[in-house]
C-alpha positions as CSV (number, residue, x, y, z in Angstrom):
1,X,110.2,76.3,96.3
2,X,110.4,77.5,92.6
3,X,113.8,78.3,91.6
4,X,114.8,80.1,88.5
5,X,117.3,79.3,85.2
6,X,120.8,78.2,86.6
7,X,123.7,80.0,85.4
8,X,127.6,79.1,86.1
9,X,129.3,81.7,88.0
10,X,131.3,82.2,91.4
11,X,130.0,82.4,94.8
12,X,131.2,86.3,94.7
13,X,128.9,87.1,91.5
14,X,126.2,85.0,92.7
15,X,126.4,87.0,95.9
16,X,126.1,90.2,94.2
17,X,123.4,89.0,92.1
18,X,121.4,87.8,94.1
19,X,121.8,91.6,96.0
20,X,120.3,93.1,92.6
21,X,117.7,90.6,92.7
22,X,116.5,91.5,96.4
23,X,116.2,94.7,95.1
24,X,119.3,96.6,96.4
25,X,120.4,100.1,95.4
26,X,123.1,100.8,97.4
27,X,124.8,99.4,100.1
28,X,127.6,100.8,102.4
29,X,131.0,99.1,102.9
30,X,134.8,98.7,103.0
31,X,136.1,96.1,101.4
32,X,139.1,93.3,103.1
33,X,140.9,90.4,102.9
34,X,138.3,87.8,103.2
35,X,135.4,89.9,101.4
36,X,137.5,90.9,98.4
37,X,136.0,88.6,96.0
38,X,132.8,90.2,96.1
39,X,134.6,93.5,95.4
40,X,135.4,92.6,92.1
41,X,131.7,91.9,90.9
42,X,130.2,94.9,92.6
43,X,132.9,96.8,90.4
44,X,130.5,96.0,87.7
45,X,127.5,95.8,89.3
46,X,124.2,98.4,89.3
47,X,124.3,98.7,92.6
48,X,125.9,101.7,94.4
49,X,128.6,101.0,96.6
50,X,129.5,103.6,99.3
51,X,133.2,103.5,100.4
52,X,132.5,104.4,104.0
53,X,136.0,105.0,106.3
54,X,134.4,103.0,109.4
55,X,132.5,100.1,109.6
56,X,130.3,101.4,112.2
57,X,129.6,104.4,109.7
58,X,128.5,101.8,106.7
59,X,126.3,99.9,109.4
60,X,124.3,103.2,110.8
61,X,124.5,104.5,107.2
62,X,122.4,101.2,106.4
63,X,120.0,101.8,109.6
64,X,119.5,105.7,108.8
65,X,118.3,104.5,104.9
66,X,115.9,102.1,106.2
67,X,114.2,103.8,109.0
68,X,114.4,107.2,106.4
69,X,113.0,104.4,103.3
70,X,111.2,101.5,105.1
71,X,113.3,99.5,102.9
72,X,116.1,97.3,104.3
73,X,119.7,98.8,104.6
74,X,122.8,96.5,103.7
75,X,125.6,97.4,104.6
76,X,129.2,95.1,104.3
77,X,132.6,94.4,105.4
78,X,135.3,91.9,105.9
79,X,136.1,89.4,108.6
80,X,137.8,90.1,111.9
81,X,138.5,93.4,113.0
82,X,135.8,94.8,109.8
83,X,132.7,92.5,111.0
84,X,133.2,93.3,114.5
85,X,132.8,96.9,113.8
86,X,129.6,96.3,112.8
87,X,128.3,95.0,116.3
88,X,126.9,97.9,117.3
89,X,125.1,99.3,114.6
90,X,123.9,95.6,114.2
91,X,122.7,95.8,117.8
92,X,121.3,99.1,117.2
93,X,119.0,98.2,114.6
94,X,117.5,95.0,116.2
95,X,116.8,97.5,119.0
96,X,114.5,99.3,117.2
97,X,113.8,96.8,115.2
98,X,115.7,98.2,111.4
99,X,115.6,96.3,108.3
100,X,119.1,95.4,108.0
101,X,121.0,92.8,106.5
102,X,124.8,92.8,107.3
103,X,127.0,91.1,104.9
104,X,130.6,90.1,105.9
105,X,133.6,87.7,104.6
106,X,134.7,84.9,106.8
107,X,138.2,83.6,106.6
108,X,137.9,79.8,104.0
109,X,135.9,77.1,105.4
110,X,138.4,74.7,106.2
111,X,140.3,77.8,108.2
112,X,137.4,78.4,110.5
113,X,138.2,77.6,114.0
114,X,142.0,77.6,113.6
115,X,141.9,81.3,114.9
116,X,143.5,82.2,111.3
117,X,144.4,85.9,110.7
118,X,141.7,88.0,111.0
119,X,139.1,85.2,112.2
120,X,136.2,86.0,114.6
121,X,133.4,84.1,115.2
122,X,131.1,86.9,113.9
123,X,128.0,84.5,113.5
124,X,128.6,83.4,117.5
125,X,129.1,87.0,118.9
126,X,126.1,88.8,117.1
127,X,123.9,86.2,117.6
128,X,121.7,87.4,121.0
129,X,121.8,90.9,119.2
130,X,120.3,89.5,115.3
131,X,117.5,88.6,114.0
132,X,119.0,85.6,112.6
133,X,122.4,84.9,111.2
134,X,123.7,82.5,108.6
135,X,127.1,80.9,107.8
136,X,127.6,79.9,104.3
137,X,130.4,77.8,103.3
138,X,129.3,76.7,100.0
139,X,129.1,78.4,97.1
140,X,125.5,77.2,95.9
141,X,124.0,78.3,99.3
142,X,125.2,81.8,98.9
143,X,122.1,82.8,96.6
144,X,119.5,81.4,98.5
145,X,120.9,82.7,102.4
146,X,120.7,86.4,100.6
147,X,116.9,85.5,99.5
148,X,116.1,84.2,102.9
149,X,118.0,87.4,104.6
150,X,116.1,90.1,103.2
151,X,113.0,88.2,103.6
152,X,113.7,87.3,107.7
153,X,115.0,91.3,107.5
154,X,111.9,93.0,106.6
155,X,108.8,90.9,107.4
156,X,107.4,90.3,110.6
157,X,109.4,92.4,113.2
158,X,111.5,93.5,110.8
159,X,115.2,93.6,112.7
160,X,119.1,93.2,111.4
161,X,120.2,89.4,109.8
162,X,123.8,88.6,109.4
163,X,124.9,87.0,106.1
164,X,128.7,85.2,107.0
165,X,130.3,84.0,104.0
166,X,133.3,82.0,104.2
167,X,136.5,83.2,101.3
168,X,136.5,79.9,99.5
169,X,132.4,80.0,98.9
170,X,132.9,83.3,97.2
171,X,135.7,82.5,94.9
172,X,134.7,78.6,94.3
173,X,132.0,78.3,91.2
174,X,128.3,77.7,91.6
175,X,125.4,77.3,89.7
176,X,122.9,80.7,90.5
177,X,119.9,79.9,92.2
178,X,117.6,82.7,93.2
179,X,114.7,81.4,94.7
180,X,111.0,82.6,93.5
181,X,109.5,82.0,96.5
182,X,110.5,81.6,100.3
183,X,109.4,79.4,102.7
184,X,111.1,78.9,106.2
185,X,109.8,76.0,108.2
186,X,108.9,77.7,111.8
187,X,109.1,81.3,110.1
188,X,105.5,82.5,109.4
189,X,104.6,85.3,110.9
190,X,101.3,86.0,111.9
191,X,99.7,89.2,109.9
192,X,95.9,89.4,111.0
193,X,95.3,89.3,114.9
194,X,92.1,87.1,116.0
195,X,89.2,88.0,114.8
196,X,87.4,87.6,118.9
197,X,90.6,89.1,120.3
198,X,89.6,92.1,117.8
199,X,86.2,92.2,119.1
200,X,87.2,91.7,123.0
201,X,89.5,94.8,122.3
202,X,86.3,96.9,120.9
203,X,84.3,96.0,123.8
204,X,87.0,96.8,126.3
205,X,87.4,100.5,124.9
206,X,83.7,100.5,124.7
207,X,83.9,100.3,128.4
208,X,86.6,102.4,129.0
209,X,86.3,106.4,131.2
210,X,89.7,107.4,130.6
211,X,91.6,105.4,127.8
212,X,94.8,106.3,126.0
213,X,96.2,105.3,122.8
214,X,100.1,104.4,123.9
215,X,102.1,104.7,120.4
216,X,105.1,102.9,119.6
217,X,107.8,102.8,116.8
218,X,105.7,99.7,115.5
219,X,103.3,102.1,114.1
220,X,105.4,103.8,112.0
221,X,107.1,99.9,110.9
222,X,103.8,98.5,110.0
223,X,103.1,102.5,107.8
224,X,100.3,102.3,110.2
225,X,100.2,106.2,110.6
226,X,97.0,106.6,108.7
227,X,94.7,104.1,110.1
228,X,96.1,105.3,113.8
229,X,94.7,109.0,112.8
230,X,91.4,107.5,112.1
231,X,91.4,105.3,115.4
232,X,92.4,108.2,116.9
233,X,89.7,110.7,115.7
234,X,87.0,107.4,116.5
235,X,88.0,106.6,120.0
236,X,88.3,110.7,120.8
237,X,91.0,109.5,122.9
238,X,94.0,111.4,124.3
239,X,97.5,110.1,122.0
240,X,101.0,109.8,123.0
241,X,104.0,108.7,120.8
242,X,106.9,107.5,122.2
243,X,110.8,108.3,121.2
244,X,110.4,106.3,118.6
245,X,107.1,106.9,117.5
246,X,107.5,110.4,117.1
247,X,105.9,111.5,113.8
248,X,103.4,108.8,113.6
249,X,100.3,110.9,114.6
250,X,100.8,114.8,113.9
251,X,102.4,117.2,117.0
252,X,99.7,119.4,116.0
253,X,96.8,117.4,116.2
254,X,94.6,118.3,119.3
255,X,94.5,114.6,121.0
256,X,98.1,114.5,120.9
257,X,99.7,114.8,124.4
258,X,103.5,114.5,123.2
259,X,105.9,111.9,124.2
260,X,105.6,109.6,127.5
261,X,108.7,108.4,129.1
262,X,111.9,109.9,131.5
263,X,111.7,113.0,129.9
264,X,108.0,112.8,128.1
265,X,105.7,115.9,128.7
266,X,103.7,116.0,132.2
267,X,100.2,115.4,130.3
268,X,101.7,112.1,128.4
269,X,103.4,110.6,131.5
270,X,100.5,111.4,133.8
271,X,98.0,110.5,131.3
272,X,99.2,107.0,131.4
273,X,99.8,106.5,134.8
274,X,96.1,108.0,135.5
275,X,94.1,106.1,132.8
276,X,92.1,103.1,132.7
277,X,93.0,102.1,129.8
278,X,96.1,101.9,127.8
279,X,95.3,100.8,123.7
280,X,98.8,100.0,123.1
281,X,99.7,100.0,119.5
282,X,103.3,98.4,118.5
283,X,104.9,99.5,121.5
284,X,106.9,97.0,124.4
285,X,106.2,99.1,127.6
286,X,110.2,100.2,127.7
287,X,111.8,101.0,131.2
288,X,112.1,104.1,129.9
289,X,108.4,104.4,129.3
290,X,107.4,102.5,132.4
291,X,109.8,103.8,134.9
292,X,109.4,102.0,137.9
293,X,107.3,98.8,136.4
294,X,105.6,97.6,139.7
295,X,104.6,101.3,139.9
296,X,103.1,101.8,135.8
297,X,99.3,102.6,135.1
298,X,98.5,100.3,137.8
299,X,94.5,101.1,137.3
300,X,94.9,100.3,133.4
301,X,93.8,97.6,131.8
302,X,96.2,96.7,128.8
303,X,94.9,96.0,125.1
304,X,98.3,95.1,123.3
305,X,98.8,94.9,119.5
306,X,102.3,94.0,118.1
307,X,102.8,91.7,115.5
308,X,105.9,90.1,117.9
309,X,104.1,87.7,120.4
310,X,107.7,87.8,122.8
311,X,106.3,91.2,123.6
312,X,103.2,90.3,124.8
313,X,103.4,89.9,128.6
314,X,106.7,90.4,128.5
315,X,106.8,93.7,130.6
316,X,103.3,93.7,131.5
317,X,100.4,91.7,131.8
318,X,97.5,92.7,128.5
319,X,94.0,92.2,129.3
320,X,93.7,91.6,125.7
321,X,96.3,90.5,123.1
322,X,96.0,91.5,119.7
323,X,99.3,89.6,117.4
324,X,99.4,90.9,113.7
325,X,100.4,93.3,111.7
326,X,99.6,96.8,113.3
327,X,97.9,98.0,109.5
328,X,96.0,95.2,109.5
329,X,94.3,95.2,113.3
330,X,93.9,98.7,113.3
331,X,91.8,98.2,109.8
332,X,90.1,95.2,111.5
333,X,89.4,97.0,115.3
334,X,87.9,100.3,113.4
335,X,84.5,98.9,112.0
336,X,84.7,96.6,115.5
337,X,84.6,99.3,117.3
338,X,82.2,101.3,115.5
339,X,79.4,98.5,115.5
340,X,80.3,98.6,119.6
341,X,79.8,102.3,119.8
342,X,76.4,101.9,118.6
343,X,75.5,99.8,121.4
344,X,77.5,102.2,123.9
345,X,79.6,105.1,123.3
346,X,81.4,105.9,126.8
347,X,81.6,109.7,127.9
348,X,85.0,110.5,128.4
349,X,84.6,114.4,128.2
350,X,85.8,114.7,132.0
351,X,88.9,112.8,131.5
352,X,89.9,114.7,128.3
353,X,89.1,118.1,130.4
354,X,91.5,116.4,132.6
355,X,94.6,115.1,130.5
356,X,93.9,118.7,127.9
357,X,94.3,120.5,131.8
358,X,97.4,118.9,132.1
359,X,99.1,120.4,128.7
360,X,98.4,122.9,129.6
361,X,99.3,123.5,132.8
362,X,102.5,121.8,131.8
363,X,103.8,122.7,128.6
364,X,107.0,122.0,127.2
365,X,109.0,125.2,127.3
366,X,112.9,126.2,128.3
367,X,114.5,129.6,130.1
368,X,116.8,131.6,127.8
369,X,120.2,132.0,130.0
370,X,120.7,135.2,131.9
371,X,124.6,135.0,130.7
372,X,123.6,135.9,127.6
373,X,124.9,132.4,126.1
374,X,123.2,130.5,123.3
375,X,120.0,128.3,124.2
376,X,120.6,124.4,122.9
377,X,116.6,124.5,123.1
378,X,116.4,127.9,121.3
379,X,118.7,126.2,118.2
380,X,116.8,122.9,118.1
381,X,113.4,124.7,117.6
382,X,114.7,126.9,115.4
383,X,116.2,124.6,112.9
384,X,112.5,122.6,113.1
385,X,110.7,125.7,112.7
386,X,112.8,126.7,109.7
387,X,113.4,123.5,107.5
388,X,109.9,122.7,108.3
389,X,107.8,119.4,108.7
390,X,109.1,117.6,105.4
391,X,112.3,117.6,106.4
392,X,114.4,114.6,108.3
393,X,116.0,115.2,111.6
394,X,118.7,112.7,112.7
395,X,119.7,113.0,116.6
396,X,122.7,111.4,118.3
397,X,122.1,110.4,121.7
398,X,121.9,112.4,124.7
399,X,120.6,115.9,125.8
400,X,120.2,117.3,122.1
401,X,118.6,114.3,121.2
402,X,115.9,114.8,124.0
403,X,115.6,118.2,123.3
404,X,115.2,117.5,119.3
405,X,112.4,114.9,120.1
406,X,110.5,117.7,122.2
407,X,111.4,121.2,120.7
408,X,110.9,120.0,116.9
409,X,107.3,119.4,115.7
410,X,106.5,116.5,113.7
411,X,103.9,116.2,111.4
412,X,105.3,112.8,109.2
413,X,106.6,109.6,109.9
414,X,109.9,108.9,109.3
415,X,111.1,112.4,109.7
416,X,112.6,111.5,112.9
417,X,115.5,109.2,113.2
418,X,117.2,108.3,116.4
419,X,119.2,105.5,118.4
420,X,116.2,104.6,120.5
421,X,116.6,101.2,122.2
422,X,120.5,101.2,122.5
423,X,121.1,104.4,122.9
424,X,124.5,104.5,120.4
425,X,126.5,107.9,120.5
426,X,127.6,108.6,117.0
427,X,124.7,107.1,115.4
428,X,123.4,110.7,114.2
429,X,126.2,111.4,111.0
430,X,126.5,107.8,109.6
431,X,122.4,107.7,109.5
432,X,122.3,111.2,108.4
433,X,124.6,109.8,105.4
434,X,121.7,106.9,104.8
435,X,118.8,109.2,104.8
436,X,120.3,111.7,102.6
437,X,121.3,108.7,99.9
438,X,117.8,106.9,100.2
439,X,115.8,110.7,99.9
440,X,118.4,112.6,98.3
441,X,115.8,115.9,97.7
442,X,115.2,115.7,101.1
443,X,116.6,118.2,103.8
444,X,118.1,115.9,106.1
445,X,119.7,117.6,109.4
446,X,121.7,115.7,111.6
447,X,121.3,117.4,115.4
448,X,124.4,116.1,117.1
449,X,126.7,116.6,120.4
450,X,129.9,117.5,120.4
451,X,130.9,114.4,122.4
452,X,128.7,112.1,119.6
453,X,129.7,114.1,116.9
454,X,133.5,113.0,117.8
455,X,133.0,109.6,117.6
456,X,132.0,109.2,113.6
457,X,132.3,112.5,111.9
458,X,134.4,110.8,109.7
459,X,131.9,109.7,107.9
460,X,131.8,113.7,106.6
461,X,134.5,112.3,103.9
462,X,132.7,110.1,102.9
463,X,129.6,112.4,102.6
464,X,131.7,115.0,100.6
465,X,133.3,112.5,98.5
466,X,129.7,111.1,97.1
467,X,128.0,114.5,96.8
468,X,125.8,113.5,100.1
469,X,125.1,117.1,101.4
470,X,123.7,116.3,104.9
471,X,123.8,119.2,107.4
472,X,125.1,118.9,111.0
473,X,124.1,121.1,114.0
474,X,126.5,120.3,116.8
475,X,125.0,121.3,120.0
476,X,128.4,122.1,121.8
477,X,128.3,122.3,125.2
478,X,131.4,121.3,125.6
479,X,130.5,118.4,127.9
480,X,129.3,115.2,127.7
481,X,125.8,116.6,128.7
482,X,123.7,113.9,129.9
483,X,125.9,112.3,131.8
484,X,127.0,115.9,132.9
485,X,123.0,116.4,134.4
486,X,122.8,113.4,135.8
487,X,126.4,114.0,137.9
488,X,124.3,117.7,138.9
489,X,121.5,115.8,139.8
490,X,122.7,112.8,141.5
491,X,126.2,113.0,142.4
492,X,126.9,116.3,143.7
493,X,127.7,118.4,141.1
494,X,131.4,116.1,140.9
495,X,132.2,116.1,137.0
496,X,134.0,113.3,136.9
497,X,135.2,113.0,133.2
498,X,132.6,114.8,131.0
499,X,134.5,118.2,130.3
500,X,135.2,117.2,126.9
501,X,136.9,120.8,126.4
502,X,135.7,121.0,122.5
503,X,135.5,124.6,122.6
504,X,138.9,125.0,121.6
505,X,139.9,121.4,120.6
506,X,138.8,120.2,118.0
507,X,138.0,123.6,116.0
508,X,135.0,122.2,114.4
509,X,134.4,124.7,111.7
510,X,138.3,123.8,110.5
511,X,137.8,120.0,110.8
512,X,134.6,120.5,108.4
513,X,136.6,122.3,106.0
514,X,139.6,120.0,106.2
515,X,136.9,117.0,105.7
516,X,135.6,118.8,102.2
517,X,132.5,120.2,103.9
518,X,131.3,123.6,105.2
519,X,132.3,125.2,108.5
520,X,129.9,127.7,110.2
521,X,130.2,128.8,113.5
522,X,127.5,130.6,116.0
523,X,127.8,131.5,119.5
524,X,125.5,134.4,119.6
525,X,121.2,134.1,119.9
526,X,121.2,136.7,117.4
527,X,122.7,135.0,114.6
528,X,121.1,131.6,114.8
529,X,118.3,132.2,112.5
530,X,120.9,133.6,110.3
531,X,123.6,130.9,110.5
532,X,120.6,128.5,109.6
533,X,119.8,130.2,106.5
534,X,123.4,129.9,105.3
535,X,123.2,126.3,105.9
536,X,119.8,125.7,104.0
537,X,121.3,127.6,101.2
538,X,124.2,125.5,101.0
539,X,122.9,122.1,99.1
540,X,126.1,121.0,97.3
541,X,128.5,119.6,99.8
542,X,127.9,118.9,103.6
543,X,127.5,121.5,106.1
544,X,128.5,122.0,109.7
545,X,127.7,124.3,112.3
546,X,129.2,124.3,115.7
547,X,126.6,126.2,117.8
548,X,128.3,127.2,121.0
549,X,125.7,127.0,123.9
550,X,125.2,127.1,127.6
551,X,126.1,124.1,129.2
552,X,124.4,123.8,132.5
553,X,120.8,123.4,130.4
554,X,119.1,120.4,131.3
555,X,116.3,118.5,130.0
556,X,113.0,119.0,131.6
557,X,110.7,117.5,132.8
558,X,112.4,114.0,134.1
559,X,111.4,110.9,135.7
560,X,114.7,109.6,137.5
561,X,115.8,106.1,136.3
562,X,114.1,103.3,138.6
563,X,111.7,105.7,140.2
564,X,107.6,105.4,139.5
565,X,106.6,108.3,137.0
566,X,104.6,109.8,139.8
567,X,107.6,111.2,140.5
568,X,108.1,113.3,137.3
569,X,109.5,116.8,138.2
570,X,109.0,119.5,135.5
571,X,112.5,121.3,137.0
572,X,115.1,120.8,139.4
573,X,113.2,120.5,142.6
574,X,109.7,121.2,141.2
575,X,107.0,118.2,141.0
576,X,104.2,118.7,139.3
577,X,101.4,119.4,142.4
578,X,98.1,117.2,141.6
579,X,94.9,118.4,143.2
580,X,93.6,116.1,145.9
581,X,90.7,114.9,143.2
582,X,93.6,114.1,140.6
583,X,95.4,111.5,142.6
């Protein structure tokens, strides 16, 4: 490994150096005990530092500018109580698989394991939920554990690394060492899948009557959005893009069938379970895809490209495995397939007559409530129809968050950020916060809950504090609403603890203003369109907007947890009927 000039310094300036040499702008934090020797070098450094008032704020804040950026978020606290904030947003991002690196103080080296103050084996308790992790406990390490972070952050499956860096290695003096080059013995992942797997993959689409291209997050990862659309357009084949997909192939293109899953559209869940073929591009066949496993696209053969071999067969069986980077076998699989098409291009014009029937037959669409209260759906399509396609929409978890990934058309990738694989209320603000400082002339909405939006909005602060002028729709339905449907739906209408009562407590519009941010309010149809305006014209301090709406909506259609998606019902107590030649 090359390594560059030495200079003399301390472990806390070779830390923060060694940031500026990985390329980092900004990074999220708040500073503690065992970290505060790096706080006195990034006082001087380049790099922005945002003084976030949660941990969990600075680690979503990291997630939300890397999924918004592609590049990888840092975000930083202290030991203890500060790095064990940042579990979850550290689980969060290896979920869906976020560039992050985490970077947190550790009580002094020969303190470790004495249970000091403010000691917790952070290393130990985020390992299962990391990419990797390091402990340093000596200074001249400290350089080259950054180097090797950022590098085992972003390549590959890119996914969230822990940096652990004991007090005495950042105050002791070291030489700086930044290496040139990295090299990590059993670390090499594999870019370009095999060049007969490619062709075995050709032949088998070749072959194939009723195929479907099954999209994944990893499409939008590997930037692979471009070379999809002309796969896409080749194959003729139907599309669907899952929850974290969304955005990767354009809503308004005519294969697109929408988003598969437990609340997918009719055509994308049926599509897969009736095909005969899934091409399945940097997804990992999620329960929430699959439903009932044992019961999934059991007439499909499976052609599987991810660039993580532990997803291969992990959930299901491929037929053929294609492990590389998604770019780079969707570059390779294109001429492949062309040169097979020549010898045989399969008629599929039945089964797109057939999966085309089926949207529309089944579109997505919602009722307006005869009480005259406000639509959640109505709100949510709204603020996508006016901010438009460029924009960034950041969802909490939850009904709105199902609603925003069905009712908002997207066109880009990486206009759609959500918790996908964990599933973390109060992700949407934080992220929001991330977005907005990695694109800051970008529009970035965050569509929240009022039960998420209670759980990090003070993060607002710190937005109004560093002129980060996010916007917030909180989709008040004064409920925990998911959990709310499923009690409707599965435990007799008992609401056992989700009347969160956040129509009159907290006053949202006041908390807004007391945070330094704008406080709208909207509880009539009439004025939405109006109330959205106000907050697009508003661009130089955060806005919210508590939108007071019915709260018996549900999310349609749905596919009941552990139940096959056969069973998808488009409304309470209506199934989808398939004609006897459909089955």
């Amino acid at each position: 490994m090359n390594m560059s000039e030495s200079t003399k310094m301390t472990g806390a300036s070779a830390l923060v150096k060694a940031l500026e040499a990985s390329g980092v702008d900004v990074m999220f934090g708040i500073p503690g005990g065992a970290i505060l020797p790096a706080y006195d070098p990034i006082f001087d450094s380049k790099i922005r530092h945002i003084l976030v008032r949660h941990e969990q704020g600075a680690g979503h804040a990291a997630t939300g500018y890397a999924q918004a950026t592609g590049r990888t978020g840092v975000c930083i606290a202290t030991s203890g109580p500060g790095a064990t904030n940042l579990v979850t947003p550290l689980a969060d991002a290896q979920m869906d698989s976020v560039p992050m690196v985490a970077i947190t103080g550790q009580v002094a080296s020969g303190a470790i394991g004495t249970d000091a103050f403010q000691e917790a084996d952070i290393r130990g308790i985020t390992m299962p939920i990391t990419k990797h992790s390091f402990l340093v406990t000596k200074p001249e390490d400290i350089a080259r554990s950054i180097a090797e972070a950022f590098h085992i952050a972003s390549t590959g499956r890119p996914g969230a690394v822990l940096v652990d860096i004991a007090k005495d290695a950042l105050q002791m003096q070291t030489e700086f060492n930044f290496p040139k080059s990295i090299e990590l013995g059993g670390y090499s992942p594999k870019l370009e899948a095999a060049p007969e797997a490619i062709r075995d993959a050709a032949a088998l689409i070749a072959q194939s009557k009723a195929p479907v291209l099954y999209v994944g997050g990893g499409a939008i990862k590997a930037e692979a959005h471009k070379e999809l659309l002309k796969l896409a357009e080749l194959t003729g084949a139907p599309v669907v893009t899952t929850l974290m997909a969304r955005g990767a192939f354009p809503d308004s293109h005519p294969q697109h069938l929408g988003m598969p899953g437990m609340h997918g559209t009719v055509a994308a869940v049926t599509a897969l379970q009736k095909a005969d073929l899934l091409i399945t591009l940097g997804a990992r066949f999620d329960d929430r895809v699959t439903g009932k496993l044992s019961t999934f696209a059991q007439n499909a053969k499976i052609i599987h490209a991810d660039i993580d071999p532990a997803e291969i067969g992990k959930n299901r069986r491929a037929d053929v495995a294609l492990v590389g980077d998604l770019k780079l076998t969707i570059d390779a699989l294109i001429p492949a397939l062309k040169s097979e098409f020549k010898k045989n291009q399969p008629d599929i014009s039945a089964w797109l007559e057939q999966a085309y029937g089926w949207r529309t037959r089944f579109p997505l669409g919602y009722d307006h409530p005869t009480d005259g209260s406000v639509s959640p759906q109505y709100v949510i399509e709204r603020i996508g129809k006016m901010s438009g396609p460029d924009a960034i929409y950041v969802a909490g978890v939850g009904q709105h968050q199902m609603w925003a990934s069905q009712f908002i058309s997207y066109e880009k990738p990486r206009t759609w950020l959500n918790s996908g694989g964990l599933g973390t209320m109060g992700y949407a603000v934080p992220a929001a916060m991330g977005a907005k400082v990695g694109l800051p002339d970008t529009t970035v909405w965050a569509i929240d809950g009022d039960g998420c939006f209670q759980m990090t909005n003070q993060e607002l602060v710190t937005c109004a504090l560093n002129n980060i002028p996010i916007k917030v729709a909180i989709i008040n339905n004064e409920s925990l609403g998911m959990v709310r449907q499923w009690q409707t739906l599965f435990y007799n209408e008992r609401y056992s603890n989700t009347e969160l009562h956040s129509k009159r407590i907290p006053d949202f519009a006041k908390l807004a203003d007391a945070m330094g941010c704008v406080g709208l309010t909207c509880d009539s149809t009439g004025d939405v369109d109006k109330i959205i305006a106000q907050a697009m014209e508003i661009n130089d301090r955060p806005v919210v907007v508590d939108f007071s709406v019915h709260r018996d909506a549900m999310v349609w259609p749905m596919v009941a947890a552990g139940t096959s998606n056969d069973a998808i019902v488009n409304a309470r107590s209506l199934a989808p009927i398939w004609d006897s030649q459909e089955l």
